[in-house]
N, C-alpha and C positions, 0 to 999 in steps of 0.2 A: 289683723286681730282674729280673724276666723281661723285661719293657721294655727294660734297660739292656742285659742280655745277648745279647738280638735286635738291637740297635741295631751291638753290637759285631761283630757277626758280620756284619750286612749291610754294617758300614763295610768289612770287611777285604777285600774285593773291590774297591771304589771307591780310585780315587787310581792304581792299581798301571798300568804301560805293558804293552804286550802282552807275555804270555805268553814267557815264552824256551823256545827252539827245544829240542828234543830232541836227544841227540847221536846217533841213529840218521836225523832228521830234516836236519840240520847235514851228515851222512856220503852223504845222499844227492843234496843239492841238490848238495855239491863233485866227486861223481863226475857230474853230470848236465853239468855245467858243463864240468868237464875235456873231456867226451865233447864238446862243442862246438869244444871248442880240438884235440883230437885227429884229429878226422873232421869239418873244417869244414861239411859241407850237411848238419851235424846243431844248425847254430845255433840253428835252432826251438825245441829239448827244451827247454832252462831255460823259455823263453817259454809252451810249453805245459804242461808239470810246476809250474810256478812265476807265474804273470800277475799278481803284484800283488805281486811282490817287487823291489826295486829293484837287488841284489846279483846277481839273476839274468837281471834285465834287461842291466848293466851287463857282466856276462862274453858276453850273447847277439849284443849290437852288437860287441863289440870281436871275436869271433869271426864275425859275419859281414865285418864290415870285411879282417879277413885272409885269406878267401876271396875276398873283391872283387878286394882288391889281388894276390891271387896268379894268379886268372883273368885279369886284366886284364894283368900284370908275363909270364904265360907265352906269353900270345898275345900279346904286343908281342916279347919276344923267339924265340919259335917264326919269325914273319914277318921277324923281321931275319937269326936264323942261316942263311936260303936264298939271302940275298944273297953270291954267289961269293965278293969278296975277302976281305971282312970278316966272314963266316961264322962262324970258329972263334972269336974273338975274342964276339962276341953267344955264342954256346954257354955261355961260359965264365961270362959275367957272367950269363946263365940262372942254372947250377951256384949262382952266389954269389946271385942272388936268391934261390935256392930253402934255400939256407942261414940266412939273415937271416931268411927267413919261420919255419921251422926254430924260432932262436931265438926269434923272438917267440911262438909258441905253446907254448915252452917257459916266456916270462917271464908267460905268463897264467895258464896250469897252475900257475905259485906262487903269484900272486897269487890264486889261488883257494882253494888250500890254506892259504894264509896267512890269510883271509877279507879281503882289502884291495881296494880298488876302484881299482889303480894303472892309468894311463892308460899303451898301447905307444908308443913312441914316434915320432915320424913321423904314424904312421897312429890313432893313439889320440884324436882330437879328431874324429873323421869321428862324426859321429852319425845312426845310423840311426834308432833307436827313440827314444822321448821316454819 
């Protein structure tokens, strides 16, 4: 009987997938994550708090990619707004890039909260990390 009963108990470990998350554990990776998407040259965090998660990897690219594209989208229009004629008109489309960026750090912030691995759009297939 003791055979059987040690048998049972050593099975009840075996078979099972990893461990599920804690919801103090779950509350932390999605504020670490947000913090990526809020304050983009904080992409790093998931990747340092988290390295062998793929959720975390997955919000850490998509929020560098928006940092990219925003450094890159501000100094292309920063250099066009000095051109005299056309000046105001680049300003403007600035504003509206800096909106769309906006948005998209908004649509990742849900997808985080949501726990979904949705790709932004545009810029969402840029892959930094593997």
């Amino acid at each position: 009987m003791k055979e059987e009963n040690r048998s049972e108990e050593e099975n009840k470990g075996e078979g099972k997938g990893p461990e599920p998350k804690k919801p103090e554990d779950v509350f932390k990776m999605k504020l670490v994550c947000s913090l990526a998407y809020i304050f983009g040259i904080l992409f790093f965090l998931p990747l340092i708090m988290y390295p062998d998660d793929d959720f975390a990897r997955f919000h850490a690219n998509q929020s560098l990619a928006i940092l990219l594209v925003v450094i890159v989208g501000e100094i292309i229009f920063g250099v066009l707004s000095v051109i005299p004629a056309v000046g105001v008109v680049f300003k403007a489309l600035c504003g509206v890039f800096g909106l769309i960026m906006l948005v998209f750090c908004i649509f990742g912030i849900v997808g985080v909260v949501k726990e979904e691995k949705n790709e932004l759009p545009f810029i969402g297939k840029i892959k930094l990390f593997k």
